[in-house]
GULODO-788328 format. One line per field, with one value per residue: x, y, z of N, C-alpha, C in turn; residue in one letter; chain. Coordinates in steps of 0.2 Angstrom, whole numbers. Layout:
npx <- (X,...)
npy <- (Y,...)
npz <- (Z,...)
capx <- (X,...)
capy <- (Y,...)
capz <- (Z,...)
cpx <- (X,...)
cpy <- (Y,...)
cpz <- (Z,...)
guvex <- (a,...)
pamar <- (A,...)
END
This chain:
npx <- (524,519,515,516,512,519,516,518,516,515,501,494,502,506,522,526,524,529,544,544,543,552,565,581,593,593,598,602,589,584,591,586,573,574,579,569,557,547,548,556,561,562,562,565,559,563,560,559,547,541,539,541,538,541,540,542,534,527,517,508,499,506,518,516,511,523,532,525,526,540,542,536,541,555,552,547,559,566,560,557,572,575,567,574,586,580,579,589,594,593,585,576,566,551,538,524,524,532,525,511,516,518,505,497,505,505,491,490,499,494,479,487,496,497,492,495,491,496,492,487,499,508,505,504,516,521,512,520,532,531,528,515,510,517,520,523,516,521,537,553,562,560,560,572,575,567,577,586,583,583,592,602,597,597,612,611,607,593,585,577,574,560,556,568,562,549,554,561,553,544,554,554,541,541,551,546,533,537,540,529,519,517,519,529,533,537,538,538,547,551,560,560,547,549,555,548,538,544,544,531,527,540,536,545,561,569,585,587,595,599,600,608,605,615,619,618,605,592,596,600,591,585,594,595,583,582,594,587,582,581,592,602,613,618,621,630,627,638,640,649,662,669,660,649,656,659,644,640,650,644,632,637,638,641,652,649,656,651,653,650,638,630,632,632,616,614,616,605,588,581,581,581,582,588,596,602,602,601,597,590,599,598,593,584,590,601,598,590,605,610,603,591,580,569,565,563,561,561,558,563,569,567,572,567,576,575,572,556,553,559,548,542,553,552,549,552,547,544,542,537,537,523,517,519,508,497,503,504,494,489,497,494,479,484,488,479,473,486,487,478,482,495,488,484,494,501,490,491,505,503,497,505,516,510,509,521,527,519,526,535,533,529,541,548,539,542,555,557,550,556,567,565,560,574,580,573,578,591,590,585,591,605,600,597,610,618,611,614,629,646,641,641,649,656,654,639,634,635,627,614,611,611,598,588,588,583,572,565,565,557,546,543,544,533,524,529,529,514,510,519,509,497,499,503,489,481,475,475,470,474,487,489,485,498,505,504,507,518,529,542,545)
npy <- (402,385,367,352,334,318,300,284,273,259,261,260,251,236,225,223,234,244,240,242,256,262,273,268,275,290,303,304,305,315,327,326,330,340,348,347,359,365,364,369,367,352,338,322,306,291,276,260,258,267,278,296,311,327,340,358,373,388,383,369,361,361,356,343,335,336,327,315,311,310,300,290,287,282,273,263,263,256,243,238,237,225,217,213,209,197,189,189,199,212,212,201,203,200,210,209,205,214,224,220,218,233,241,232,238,249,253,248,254,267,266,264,274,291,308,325,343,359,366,354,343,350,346,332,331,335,327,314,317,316,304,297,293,281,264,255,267,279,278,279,281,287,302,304,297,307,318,315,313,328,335,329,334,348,348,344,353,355,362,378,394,391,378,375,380,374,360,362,365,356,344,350,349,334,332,340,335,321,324,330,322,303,296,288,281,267,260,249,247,244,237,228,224,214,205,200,195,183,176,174,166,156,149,150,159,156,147,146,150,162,173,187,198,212,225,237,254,249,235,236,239,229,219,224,220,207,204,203,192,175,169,153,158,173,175,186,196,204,214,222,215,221,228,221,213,224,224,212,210,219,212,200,190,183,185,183,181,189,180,167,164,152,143,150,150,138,133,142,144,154,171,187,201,215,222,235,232,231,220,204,194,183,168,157,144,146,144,131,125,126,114,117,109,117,134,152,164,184,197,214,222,236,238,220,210,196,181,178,165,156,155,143,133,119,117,133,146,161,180,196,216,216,208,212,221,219,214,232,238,232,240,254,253,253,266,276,285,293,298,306,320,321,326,336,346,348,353,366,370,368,381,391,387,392,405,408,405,413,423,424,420,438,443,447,458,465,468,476,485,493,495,504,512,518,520,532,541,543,547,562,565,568,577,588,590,594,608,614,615,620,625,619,606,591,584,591,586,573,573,578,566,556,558,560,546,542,547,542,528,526,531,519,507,504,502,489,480,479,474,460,459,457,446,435,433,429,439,439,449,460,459,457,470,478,472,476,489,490,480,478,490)
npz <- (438,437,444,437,442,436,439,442,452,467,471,459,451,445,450,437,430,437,435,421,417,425,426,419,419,429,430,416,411,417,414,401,401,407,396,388,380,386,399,414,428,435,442,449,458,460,468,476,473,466,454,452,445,445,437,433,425,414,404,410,403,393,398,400,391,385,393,393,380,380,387,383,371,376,385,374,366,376,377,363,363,375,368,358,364,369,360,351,342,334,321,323,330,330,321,325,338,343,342,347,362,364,364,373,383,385,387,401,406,404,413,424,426,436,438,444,445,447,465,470,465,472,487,485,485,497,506,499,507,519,523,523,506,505,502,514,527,537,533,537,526,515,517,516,501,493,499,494,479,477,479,470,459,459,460,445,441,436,444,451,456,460,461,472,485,487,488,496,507,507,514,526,532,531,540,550,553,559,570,578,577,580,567,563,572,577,565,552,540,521,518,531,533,521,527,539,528,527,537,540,529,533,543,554,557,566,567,552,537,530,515,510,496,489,497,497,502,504,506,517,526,528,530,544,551,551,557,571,573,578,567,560,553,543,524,514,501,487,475,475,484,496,501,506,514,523,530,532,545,552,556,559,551,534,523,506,490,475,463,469,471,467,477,490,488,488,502,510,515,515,503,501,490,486,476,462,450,434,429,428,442,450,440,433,429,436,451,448,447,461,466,477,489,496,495,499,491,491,481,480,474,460,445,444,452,453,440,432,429,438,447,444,445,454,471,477,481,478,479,476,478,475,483,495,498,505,520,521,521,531,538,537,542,555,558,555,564,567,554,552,561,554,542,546,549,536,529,533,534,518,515,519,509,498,498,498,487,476,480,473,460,459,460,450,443,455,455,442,443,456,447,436,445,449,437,432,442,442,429,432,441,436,426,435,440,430,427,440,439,442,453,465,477,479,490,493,481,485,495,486,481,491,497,486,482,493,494,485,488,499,491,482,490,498,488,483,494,494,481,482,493,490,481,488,496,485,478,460,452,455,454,439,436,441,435,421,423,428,422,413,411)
capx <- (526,515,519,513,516,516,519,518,515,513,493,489,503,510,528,529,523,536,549,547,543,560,572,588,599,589,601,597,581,583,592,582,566,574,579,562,555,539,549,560,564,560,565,564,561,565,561,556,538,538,545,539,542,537,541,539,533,522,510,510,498,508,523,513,512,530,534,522,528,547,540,532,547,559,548,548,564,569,554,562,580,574,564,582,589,578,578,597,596,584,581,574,559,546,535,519,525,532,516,508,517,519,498,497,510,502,485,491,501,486,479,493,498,493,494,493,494,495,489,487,504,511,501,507,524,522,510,524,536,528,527,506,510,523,516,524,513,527,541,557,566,557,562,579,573,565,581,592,583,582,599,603,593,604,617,613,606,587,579,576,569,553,557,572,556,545,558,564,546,544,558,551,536,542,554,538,526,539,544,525,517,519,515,534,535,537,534,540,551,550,564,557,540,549,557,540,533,547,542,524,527,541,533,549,566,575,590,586,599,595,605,602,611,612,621,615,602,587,597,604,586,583,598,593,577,585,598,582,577,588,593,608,618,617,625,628,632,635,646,657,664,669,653,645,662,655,638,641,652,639,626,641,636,648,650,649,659,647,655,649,629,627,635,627,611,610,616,599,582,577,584,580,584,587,600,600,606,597,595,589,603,594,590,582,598,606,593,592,610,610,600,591,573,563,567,561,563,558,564,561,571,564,570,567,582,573,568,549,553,561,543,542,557,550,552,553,541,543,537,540,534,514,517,520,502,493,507,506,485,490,500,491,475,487,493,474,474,492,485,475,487,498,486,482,499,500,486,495,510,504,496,514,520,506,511,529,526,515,531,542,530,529,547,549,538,545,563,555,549,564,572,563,561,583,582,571,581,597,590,582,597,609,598,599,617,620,608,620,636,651,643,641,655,658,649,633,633,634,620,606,612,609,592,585,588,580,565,561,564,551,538,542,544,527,519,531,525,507,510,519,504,490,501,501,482,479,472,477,466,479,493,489,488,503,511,504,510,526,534,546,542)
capy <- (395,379,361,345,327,314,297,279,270,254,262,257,249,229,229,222,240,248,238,243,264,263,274,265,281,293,306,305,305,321,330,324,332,346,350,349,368,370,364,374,364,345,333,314,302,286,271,250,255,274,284,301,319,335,350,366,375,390,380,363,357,358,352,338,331,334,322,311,309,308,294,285,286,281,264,256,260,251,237,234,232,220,209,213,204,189,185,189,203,217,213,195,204,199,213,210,202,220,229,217,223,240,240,230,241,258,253,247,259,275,263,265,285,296,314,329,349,365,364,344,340,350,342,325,329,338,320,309,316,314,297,295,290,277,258,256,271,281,274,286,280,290,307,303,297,314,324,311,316,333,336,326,338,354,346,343,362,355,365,384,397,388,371,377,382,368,356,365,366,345,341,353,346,328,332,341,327,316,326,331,315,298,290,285,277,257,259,246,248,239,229,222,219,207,197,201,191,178,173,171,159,148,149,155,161,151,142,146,152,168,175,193,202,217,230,246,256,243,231,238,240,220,216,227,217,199,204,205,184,170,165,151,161,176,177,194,197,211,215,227,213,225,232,214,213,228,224,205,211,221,206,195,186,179,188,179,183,186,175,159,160,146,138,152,149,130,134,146,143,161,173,192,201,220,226,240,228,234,216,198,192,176,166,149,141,147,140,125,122,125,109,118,107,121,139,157,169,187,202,218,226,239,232,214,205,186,179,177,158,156,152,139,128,115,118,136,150,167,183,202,221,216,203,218,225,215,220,237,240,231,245,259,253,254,271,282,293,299,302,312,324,323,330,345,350,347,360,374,370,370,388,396,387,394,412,409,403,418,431,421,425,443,448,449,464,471,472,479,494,497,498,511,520,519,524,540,545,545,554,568,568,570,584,594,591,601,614,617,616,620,631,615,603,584,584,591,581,565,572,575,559,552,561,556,540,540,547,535,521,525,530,514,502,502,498,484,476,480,468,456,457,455,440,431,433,428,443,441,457,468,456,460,476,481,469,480,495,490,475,480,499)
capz <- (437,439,445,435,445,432,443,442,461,469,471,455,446,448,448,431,426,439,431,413,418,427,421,420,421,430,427,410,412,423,408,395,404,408,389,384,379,390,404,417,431,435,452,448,464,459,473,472,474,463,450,450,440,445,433,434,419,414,403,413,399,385,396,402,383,379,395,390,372,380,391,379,367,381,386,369,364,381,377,358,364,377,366,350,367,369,351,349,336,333,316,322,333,325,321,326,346,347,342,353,370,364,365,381,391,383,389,405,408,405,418,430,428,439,435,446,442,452,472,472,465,477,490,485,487,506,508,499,511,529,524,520,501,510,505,521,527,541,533,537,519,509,518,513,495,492,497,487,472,477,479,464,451,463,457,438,437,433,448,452,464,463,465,480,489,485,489,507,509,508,516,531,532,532,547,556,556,561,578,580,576,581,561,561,581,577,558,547,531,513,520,538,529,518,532,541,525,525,544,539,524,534,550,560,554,569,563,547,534,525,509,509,489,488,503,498,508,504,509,526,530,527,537,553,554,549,564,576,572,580,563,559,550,538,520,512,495,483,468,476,490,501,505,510,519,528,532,534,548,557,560,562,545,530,516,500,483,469,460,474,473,469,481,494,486,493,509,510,516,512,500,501,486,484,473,459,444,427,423,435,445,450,434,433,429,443,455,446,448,466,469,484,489,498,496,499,489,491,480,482,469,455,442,448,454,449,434,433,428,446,451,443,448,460,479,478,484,473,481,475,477,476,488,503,499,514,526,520,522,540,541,535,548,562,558,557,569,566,547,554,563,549,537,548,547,529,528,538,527,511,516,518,504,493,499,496,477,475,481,468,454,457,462,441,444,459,451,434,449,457,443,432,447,449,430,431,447,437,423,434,446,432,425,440,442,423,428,446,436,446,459,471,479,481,499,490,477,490,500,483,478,496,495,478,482,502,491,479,489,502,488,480,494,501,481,482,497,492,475,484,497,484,477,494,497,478,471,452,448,459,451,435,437,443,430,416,424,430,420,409,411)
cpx <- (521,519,516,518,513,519,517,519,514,503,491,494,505,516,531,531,529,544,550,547,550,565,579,592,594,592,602,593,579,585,588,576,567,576,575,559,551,543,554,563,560,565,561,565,558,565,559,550,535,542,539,541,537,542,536,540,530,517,511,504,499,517,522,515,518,532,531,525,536,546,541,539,554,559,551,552,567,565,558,568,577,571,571,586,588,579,585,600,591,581,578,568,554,539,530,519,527,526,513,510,517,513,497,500,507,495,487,496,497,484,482,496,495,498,490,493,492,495,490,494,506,509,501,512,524,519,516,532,537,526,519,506,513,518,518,523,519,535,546,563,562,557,569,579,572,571,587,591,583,588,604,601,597,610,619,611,598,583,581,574,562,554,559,567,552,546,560,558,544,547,558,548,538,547,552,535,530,540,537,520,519,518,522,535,534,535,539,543,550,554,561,550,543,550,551,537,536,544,535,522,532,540,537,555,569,578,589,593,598,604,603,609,609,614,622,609,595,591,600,597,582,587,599,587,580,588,593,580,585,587,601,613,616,621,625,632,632,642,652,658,666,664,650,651,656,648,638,645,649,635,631,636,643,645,651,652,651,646,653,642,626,627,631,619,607,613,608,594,578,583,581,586,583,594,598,601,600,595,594,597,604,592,586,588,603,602,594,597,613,608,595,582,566,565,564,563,558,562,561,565,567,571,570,572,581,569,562,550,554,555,540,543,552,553,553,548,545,539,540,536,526,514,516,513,498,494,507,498,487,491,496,484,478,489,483,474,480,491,482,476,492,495,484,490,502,494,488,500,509,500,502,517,515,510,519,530,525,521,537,539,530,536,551,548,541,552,561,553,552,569,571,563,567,584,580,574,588,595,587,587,603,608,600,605,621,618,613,624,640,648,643,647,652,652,643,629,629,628,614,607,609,600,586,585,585,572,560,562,560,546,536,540,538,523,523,529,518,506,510,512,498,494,500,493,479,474,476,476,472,488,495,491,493,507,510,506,517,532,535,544,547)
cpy <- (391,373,354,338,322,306,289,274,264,256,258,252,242,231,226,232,246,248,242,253,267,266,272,270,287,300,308,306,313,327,331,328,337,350,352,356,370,367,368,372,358,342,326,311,296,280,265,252,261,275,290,307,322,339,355,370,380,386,374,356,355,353,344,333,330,329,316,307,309,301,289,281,282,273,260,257,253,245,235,231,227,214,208,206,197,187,185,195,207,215,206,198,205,205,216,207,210,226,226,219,229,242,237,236,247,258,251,254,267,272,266,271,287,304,322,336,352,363,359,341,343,347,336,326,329,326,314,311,316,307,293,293,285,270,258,263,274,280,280,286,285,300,307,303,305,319,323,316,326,338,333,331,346,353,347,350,360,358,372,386,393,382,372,379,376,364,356,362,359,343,346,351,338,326,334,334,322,318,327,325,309,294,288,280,268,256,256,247,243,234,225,221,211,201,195,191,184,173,171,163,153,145,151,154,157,148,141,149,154,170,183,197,206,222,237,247,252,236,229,237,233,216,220,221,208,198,203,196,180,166,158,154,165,176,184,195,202,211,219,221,216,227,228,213,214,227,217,206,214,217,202,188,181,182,185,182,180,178,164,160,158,141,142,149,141,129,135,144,149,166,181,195,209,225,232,239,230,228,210,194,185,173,159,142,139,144,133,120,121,119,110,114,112,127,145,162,176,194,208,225,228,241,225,210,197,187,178,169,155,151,147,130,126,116,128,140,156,174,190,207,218,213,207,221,224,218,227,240,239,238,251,260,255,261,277,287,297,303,308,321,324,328,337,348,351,354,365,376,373,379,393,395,393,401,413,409,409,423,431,422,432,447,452,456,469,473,475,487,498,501,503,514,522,524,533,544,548,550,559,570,571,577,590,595,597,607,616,618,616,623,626,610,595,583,586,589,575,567,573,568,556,552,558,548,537,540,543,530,521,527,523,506,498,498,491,477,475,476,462,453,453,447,436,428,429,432,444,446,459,466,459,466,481,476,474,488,495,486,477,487,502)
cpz <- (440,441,439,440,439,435,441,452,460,473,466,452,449,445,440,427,428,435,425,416,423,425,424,421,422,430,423,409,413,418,402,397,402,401,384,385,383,397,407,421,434,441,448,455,461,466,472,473,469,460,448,448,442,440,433,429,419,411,406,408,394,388,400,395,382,385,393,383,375,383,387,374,371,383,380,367,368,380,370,359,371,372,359,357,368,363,348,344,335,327,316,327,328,326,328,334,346,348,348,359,368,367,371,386,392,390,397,411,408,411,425,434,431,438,442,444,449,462,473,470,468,486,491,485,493,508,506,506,517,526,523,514,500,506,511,525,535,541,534,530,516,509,514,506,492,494,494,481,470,475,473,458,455,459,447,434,435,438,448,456,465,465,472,485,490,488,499,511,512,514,525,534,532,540,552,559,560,568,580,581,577,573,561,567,578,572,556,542,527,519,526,537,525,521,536,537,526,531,543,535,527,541,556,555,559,567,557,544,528,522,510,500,489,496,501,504,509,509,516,529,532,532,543,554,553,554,570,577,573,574,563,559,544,532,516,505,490,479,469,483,496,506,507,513,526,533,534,542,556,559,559,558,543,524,511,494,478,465,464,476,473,473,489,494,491,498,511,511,515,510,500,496,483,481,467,451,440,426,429,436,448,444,436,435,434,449,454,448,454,470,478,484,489,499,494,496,486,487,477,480,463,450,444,449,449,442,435,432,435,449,450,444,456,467,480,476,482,475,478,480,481,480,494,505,502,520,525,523,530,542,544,541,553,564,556,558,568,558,549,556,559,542,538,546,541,527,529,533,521,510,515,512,498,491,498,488,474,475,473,461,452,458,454,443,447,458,448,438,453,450,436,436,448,442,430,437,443,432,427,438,441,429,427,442,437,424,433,444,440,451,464,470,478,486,495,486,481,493,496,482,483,496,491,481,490,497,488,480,495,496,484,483,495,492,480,484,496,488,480,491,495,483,482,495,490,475,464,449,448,454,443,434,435,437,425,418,423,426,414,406,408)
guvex <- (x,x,x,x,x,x,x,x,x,x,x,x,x,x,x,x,x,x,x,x,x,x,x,x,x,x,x,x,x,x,x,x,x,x,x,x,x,x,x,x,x,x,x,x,x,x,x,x,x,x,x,x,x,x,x,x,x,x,x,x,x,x,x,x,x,x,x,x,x,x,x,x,x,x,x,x,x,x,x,x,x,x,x,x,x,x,x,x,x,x,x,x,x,x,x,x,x,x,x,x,x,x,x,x,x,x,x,x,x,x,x,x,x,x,x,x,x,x,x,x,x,x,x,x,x,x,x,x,x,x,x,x,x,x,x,x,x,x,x,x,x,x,x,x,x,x,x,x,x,x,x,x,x,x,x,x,x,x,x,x,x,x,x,x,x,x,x,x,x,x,x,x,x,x,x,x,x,x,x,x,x,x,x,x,x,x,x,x,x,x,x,x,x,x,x,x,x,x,x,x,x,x,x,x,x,x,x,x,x,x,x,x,x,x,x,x,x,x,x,x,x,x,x,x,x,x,x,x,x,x,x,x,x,x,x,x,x,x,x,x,x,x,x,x,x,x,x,x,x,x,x,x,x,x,x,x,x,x,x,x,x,x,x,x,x,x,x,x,x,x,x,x,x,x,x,x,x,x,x,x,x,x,x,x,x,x,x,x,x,x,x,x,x,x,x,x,x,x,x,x,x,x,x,x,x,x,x,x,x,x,x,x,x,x,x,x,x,x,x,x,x,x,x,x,x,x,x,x,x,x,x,x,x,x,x,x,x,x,x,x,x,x,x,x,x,x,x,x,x,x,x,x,x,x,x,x,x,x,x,x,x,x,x,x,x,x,x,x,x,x,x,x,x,x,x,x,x,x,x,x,x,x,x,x,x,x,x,x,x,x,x,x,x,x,x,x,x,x,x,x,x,x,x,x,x,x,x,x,x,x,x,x,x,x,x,x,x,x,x,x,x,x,x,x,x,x,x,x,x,x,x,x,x,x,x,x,x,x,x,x,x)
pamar <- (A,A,A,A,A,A,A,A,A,A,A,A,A,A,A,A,A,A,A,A,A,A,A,A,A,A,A,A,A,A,A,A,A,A,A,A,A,A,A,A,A,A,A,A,A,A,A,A,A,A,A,A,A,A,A,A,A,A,A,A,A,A,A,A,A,A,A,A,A,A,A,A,A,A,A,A,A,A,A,A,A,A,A,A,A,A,A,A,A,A,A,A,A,A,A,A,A,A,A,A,A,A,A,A,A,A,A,A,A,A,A,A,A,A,A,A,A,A,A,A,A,A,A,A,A,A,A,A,A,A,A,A,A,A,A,A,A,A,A,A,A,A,A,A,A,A,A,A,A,A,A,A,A,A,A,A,A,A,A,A,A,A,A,A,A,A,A,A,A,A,A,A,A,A,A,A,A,A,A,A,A,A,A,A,A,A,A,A,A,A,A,A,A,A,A,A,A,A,A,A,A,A,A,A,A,A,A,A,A,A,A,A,A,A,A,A,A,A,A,A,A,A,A,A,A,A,A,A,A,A,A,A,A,A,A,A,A,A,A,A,A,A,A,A,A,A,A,A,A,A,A,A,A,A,A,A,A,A,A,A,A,A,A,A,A,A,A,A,A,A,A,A,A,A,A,A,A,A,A,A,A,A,A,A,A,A,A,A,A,A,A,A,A,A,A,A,A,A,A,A,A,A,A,A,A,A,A,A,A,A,A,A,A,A,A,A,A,A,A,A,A,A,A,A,A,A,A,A,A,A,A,A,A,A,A,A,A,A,A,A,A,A,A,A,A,A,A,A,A,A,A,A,A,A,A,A,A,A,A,A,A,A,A,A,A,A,A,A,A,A,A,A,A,A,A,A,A,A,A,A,A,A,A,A,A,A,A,A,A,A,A,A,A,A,A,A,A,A,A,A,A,A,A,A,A,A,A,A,A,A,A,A,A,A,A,A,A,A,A,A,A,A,A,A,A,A,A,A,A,A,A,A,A,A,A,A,A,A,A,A,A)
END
């Protein structure tokens, strides 16, 4: 069994390109992959700055293409019914506007893919889960991320003994480096970058009065750091009111009713914006109707919260995603030397893992070895039994039986470990081998 990573990142992509690769139901997503023929087991981690697939396949380049071609398929149906929505009806999308993005996103997006196989995609996941593939470079969201999705695809039946290994292996290594390493001591997350940025752009948060939408786990991370600035007053809003209840309560805010943000809105001098809504929750309109003169707004939702028009409306300053990549380099300089020490134990690691994959390969054989040797004991024990006939007992029986079977499992033990030896070490010759002797013997 092989790995392929086929990934989309805030390395190369802007978050337009995030946005559209976004599976809206990742769980579908996670099905649909895994249905596909050349694949066997598949893990989706979905975050605001990444969406990445690994599958576990024998051929990793034919199930490279068949994700690719589910991808591709996946995109423009979602790109058609968006533009059937701007235009009000599919059959008013004019042609040749849909070819037109279709070509744009294609090409943008080869651009933006990154693809890994074998060794190096497992070597960006151990790296994606210590935090080094972090735009916030130490961030500790992204350990949790990684065992969200991991335990999400457990759940849906799309992983196996390989991945179960793979995955431990990650989530091992992410919770090493963090106790052995300083790269998480005073590190930033996506959310306290953006307040970070907000502070930059209006020169202090003091007696300011911040909106924050959105009280999931993005947005907990936005209001820990908002709690830390002597602001006015917080507002907190979110579709399930109770939950901005909750969180309103903790920073001794005010929670707001969806339904009142416009009325929130022009209270606000800054607006953080990280909810998980399929579609923008800020429009123009809404803005507009607020009447607010000067206002910040940063949103740090995948798919983006605000309208791109937003940036338009007079008095108000428009930031996403790409916005963070400054603060994130800042970051990334300040953290070196613990890269450093991170990647040695990332070396160590991925050694053991190598050697654990390997045993998982050959166990096929080592059953298929025990159990022709199990077969020919029975038939030779059996034999011997017709030939003794009645002149021996119960008790005698149990002790060849016991016999026969001490026998053949020390002659066969040691060739068992000898395989799985050879598979550790990566002798393929020895693997071979014994696979043309022993499997399915």
């Amino acid at each position: 069994m092989h790995t392929v990573n086929i990934r989309v990142t805030h390395h190369r992509a802007e978050v337009a390109i995030l946005e559209v690769f976004a599976f809206p139901d990742v769980k579908k997503a996670l099905k649909d992959i895994h249905a596909l023929r050349s694949v066997k087991e598949c893990v989706i981690i979905q975050t605001c700055n990444r969406v990445e697939i690994f599958a576990a396949a024998e051929d990793v380049n034919l199930a490279y293409h068949d994700i690719v071609d589910y991808l591709m398929e996946d995109v423009i149906s979602r790109m058609r019914s968006r533009k059937a929505f701007e235009h009000g009806d599919a059959e008013c999308v004019p042609p040749d506007l849909l070819t037109k993005h279709i070509v744009e996103f294609s090409a943008k997006l080869h651009d933006a893919m990154e693809v890994e196989y074998h060794t190096d995609a497992l070597r960006h996941l151990l790296r994606l889960a210590a935090g080094i593939e972090s735009m916030i470079v130490g961030e500790d969201q992204i350990l949790g991320q990684v065992r969200h999705a991991y335990n999400l695809a457990r759940a849906l039946g799309t992983v196996g003994p390989f991945f179960e290994k793979v995955f431990t292996k990650a989530l091992h290594v992410g919770q090493l480096v963090r106790a052995k390493t300083n790269i998480n001591k005073g590190a930033v997350s996506i959310g306290s970058a953006a307040v970070e940025l907000a502070e930059e752009v209006l020169g202090s948060l003091e007696g300011r009065v911040a909106l924050l939408i959105g009280a999931g786990e993005m947005g907990k991370l936005v209001a820990k750091s908002l709690a830390e600035h002597r602001l006015e007053s917080i507002l907190v809003a979110n579709r399930t009111y109770s939950r901005a209840e909750n969180l309103a309560a903790e920073l001794g805010g005010r929670a707001v009713p969806f339904e009142a943000l416009r009325e929130a809105i022009a209270e606000s001098d800054l607006i953080i914006t990280a909810t998980s809504s399929p579609e923008a929750i800020i429009t123009r309109e809404l803005i507009e109707g607020a009447r607010k003169k000067q206002l910040v707004i940063i949103d740090v939702a995948i798919p983006r919260d605000v309208s791109e028009d937003v940036a338009s409306v007079e008095g108000v300053r428009l930031f996403n995603i790409d916005s963070l990549r400054r603060l994130a380099e800042r970051n990334r300089r300040a953290r070196e030397k613990e890269i450093v020490k991170v990647e040695k134990i990332i070396d160590r690691e991925m050694g053991l893992l190598i050697r654990q994959l390997y045993r998982i390969d050959v166990e096929g054989i080592v059953r298929d070895l025990f159990r022709e040797a199990e077969r020919v004991r029975q038939r030779e024990l059996g034999r011997a039994m017709r030939m003794l006939g009645n002149g021996i007992g119960e008790r005698e029986r149990r002790i060849i039986d016991d016999l026969t079977r001490v026998i053949v499992n020390r002659l066969t033990s040691p060739i068992a470990e000898n395989i799985r030896r050879a598979a550790e070490q990566g002798d393929q010759e020895a693997v071979r081998v014994a696979e043309k002797w022993f499997r399915g013997a």
